[in-house]
Biotite code that builds the C-alpha atoms (Angstrom):
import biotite.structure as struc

atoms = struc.array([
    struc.Atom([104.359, 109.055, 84.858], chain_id="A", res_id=1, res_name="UNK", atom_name="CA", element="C"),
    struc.Atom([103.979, 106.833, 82.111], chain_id="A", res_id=2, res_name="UNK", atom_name="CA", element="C"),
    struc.Atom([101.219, 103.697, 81.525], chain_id="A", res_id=3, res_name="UNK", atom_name="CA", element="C"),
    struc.Atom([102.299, 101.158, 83.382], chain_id="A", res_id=4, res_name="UNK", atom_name="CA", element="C"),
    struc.Atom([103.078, 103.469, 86.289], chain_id="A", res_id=5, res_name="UNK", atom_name="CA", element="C"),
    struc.Atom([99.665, 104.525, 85.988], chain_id="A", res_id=6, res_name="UNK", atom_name="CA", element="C"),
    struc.Atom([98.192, 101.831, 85.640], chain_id="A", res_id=7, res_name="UNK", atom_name="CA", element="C"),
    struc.Atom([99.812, 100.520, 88.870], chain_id="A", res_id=8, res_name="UNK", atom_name="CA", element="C"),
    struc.Atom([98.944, 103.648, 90.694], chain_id="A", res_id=9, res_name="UNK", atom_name="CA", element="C"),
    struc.Atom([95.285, 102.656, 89.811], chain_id="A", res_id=10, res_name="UNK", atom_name="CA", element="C"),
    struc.Atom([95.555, 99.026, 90.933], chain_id="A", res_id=11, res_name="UNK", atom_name="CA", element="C"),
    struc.Atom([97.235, 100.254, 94.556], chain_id="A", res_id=12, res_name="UNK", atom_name="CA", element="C"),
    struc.Atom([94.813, 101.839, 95.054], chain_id="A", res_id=13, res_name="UNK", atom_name="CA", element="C"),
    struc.Atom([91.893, 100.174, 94.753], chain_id="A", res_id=14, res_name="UNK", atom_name="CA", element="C"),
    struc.Atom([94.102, 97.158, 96.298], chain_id="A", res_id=15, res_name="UNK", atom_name="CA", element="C"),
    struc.Atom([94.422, 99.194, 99.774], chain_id="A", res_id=16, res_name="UNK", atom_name="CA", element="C"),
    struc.Atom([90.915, 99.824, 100.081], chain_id="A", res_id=17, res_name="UNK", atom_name="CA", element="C"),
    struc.Atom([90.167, 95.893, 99.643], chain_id="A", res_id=18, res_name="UNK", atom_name="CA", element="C"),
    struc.Atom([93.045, 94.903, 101.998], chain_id="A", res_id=19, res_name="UNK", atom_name="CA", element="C"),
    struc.Atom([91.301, 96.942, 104.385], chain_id="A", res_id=20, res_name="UNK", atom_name="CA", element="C"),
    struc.Atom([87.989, 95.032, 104.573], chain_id="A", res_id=21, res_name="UNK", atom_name="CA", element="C"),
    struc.Atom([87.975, 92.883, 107.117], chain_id="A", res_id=22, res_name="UNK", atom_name="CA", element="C"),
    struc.Atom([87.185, 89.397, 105.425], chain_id="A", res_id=23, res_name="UNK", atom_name="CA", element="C"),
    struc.Atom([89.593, 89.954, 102.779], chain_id="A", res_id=24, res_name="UNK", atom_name="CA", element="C"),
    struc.Atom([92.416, 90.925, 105.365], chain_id="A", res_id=25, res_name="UNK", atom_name="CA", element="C"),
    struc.Atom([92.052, 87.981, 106.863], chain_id="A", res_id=26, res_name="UNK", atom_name="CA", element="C"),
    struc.Atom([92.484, 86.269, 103.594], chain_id="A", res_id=27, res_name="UNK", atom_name="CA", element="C"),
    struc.Atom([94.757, 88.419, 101.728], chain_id="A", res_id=28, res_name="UNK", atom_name="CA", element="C"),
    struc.Atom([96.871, 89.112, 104.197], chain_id="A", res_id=29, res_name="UNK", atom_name="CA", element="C"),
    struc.Atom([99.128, 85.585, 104.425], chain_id="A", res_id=30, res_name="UNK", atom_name="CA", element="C"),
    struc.Atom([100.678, 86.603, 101.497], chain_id="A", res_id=31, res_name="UNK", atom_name="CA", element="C"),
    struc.Atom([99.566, 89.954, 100.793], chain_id="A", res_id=32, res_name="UNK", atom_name="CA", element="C"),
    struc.Atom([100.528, 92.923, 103.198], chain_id="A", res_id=33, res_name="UNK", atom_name="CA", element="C"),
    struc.Atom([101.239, 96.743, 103.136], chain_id="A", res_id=34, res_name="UNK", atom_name="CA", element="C"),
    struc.Atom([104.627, 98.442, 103.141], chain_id="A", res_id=35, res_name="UNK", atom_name="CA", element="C"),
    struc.Atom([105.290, 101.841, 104.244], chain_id="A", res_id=36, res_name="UNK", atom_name="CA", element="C"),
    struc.Atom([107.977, 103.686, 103.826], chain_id="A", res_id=37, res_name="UNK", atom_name="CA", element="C"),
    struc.Atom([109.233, 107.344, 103.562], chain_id="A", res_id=38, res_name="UNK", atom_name="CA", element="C"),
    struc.Atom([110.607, 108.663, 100.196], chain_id="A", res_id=39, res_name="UNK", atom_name="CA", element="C"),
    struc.Atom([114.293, 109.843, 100.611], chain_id="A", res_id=40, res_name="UNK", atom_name="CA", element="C"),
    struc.Atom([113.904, 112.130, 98.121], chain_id="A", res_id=41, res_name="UNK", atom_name="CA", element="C"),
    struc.Atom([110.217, 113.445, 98.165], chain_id="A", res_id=42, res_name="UNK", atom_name="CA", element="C"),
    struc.Atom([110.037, 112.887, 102.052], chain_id="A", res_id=43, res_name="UNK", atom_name="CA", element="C"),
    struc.Atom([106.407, 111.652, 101.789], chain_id="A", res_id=44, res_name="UNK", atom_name="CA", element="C"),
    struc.Atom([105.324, 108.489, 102.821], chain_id="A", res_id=45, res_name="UNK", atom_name="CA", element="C"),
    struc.Atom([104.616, 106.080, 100.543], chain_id="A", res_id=46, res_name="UNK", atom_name="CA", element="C"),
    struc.Atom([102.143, 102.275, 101.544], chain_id="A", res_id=47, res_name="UNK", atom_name="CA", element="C"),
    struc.Atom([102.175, 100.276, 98.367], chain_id="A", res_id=48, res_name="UNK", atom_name="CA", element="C"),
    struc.Atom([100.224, 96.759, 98.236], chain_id="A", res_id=49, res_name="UNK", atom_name="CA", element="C"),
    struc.Atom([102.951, 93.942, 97.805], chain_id="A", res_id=50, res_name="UNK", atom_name="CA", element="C"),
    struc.Atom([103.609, 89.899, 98.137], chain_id="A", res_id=51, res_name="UNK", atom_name="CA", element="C"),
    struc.Atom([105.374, 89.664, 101.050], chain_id="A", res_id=52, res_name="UNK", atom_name="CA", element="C"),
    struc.Atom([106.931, 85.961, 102.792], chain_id="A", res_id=53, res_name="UNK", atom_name="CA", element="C"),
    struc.Atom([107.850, 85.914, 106.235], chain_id="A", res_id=54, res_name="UNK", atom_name="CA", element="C"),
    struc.Atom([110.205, 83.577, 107.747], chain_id="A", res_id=55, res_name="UNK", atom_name="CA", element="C"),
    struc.Atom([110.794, 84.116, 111.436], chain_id="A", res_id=56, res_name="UNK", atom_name="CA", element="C"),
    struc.Atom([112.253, 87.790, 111.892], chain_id="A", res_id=57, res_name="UNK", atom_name="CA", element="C"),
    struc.Atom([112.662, 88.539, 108.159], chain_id="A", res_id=58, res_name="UNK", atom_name="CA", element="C"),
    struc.Atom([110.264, 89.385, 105.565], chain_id="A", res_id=59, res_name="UNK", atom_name="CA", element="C"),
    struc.Atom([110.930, 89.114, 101.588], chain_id="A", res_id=60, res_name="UNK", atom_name="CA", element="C"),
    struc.Atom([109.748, 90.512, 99.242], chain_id="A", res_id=61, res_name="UNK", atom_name="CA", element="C"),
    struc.Atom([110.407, 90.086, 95.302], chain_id="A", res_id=62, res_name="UNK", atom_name="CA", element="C"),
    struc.Atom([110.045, 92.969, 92.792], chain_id="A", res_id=63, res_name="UNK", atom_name="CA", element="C"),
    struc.Atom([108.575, 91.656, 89.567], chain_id="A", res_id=64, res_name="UNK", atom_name="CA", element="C"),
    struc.Atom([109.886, 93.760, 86.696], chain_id="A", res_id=65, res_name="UNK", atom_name="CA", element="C"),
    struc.Atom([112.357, 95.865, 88.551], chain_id="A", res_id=66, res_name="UNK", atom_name="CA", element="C"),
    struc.Atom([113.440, 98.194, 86.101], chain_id="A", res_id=67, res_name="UNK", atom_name="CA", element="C"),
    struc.Atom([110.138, 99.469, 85.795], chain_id="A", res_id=68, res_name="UNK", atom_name="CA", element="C"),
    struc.Atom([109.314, 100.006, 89.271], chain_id="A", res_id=69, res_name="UNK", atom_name="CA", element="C"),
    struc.Atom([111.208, 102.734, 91.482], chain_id="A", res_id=70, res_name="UNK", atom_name="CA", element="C"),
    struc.Atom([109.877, 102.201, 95.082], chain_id="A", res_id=71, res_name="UNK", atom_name="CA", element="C"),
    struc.Atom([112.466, 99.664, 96.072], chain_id="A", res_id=72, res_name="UNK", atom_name="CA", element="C"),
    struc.Atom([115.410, 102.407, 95.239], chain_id="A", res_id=73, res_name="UNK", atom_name="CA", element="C"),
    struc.Atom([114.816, 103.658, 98.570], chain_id="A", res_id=74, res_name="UNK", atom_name="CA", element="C"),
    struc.Atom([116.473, 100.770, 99.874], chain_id="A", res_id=75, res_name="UNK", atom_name="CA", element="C"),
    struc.Atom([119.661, 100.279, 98.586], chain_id="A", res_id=76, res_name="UNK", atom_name="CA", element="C"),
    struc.Atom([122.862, 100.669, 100.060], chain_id="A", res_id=77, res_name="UNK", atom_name="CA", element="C"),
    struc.Atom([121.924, 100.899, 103.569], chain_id="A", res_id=78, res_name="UNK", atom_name="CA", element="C"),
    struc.Atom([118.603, 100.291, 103.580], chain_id="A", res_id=79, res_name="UNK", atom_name="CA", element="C"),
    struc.Atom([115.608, 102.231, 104.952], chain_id="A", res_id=80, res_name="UNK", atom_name="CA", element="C"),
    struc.Atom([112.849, 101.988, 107.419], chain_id="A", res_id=81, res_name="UNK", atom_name="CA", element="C"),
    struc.Atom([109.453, 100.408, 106.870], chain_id="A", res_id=82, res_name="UNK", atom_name="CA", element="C"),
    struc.Atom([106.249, 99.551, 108.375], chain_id="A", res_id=83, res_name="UNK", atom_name="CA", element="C"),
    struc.Atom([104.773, 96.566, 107.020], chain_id="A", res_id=84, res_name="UNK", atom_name="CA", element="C"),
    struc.Atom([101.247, 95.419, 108.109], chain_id="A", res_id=85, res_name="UNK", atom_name="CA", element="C"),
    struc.Atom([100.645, 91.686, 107.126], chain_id="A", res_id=86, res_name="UNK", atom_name="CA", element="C"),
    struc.Atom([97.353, 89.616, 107.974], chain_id="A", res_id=87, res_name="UNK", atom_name="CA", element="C"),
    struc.Atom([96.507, 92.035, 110.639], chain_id="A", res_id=88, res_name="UNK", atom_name="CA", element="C"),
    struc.Atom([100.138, 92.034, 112.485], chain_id="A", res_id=89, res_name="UNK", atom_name="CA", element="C"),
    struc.Atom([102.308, 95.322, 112.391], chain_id="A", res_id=90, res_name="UNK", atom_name="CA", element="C"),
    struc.Atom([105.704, 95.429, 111.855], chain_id="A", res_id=91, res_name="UNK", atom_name="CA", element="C"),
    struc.Atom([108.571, 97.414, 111.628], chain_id="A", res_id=92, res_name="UNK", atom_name="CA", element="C"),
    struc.Atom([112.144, 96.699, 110.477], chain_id="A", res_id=93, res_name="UNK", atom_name="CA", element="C"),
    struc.Atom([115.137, 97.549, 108.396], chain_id="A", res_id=94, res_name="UNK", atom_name="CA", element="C"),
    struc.Atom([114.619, 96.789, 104.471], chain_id="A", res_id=95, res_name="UNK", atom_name="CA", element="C"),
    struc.Atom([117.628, 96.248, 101.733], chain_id="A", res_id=96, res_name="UNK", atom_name="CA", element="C"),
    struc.Atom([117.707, 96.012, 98.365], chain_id="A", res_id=97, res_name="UNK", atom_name="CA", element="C"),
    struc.Atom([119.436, 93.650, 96.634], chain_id="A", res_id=98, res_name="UNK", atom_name="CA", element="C"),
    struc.Atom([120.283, 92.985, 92.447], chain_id="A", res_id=99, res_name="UNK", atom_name="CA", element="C"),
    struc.Atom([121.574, 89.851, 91.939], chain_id="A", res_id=100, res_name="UNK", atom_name="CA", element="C"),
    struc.Atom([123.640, 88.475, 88.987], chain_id="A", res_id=101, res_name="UNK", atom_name="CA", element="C"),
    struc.Atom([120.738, 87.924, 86.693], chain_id="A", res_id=102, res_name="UNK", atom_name="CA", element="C"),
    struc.Atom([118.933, 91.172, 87.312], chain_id="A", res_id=103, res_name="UNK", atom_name="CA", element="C"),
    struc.Atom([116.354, 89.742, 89.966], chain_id="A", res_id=104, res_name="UNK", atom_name="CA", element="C"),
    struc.Atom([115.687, 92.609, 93.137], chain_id="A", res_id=105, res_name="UNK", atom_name="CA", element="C"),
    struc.Atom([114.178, 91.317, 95.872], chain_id="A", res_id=106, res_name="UNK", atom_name="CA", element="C"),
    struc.Atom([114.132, 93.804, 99.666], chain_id="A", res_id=107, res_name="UNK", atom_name="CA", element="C"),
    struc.Atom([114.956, 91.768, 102.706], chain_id="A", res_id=108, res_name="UNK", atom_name="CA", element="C"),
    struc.Atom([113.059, 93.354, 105.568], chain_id="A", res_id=109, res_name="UNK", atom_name="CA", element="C"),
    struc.Atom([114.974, 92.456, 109.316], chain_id="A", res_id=110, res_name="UNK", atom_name="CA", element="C"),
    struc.Atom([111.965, 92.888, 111.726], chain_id="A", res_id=111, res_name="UNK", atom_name="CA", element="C"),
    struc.Atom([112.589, 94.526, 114.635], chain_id="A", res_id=112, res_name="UNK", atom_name="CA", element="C"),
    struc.Atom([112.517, 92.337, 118.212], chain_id="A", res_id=113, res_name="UNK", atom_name="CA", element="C"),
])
């Protein structure tokens, strides 16, 4: 694991723990939520702290500095479960990954009805 990954180990976790309490849930969670996922290769699962958007059934979110960051490999090709909890509200759905032209990555989450 090297620094940054570290570092944002550190950060997650201490980030959970706040997006926990209740006053900052309510807060933190229109634009901050938890993801949860299982690795496809270690089998374990994973919740990581991200910026999520939600419009209607679909959830976004965009992965800042992509090449340093391997969660969102788990959804390429044809996608993988999650569990995202946003401002209190669970939900589950289908993510993708997707790279476009100039290198951005953002995973497109289809909530299930």
């Amino acid at each position: 694991m090297n620094t940054f990954q570290k570092s944002a180990a550190a950060f997650n976790r201490v980030f959970m723990v706040a997006m926990k309490a209740p006053v900052l849930d309510r807060v933190l969670g229109r634009s901050m939520g938890i993801l949860t996922y299982t690795g496809r290769k270690s089998g374990k699962k994973i919740s990581l702290p991200l910026a999520i958007s939600r419009k209607g059934d679909h959830l976004k979110v965009r992965v800042a500095m992509p090449d340093k960051k391997s969660w969102w490999r788990n959804f390429t090709n044809d996608g993988g479960r999650v569990d995202v909890d946003l401002g209190g509200v669970r939900y589950t759905g289908l993510a993708t990954a997707t790279r476009d032209e100039r290198g951005r990555v953002s995973v497109d989450i289809a909530v299930d009805r």
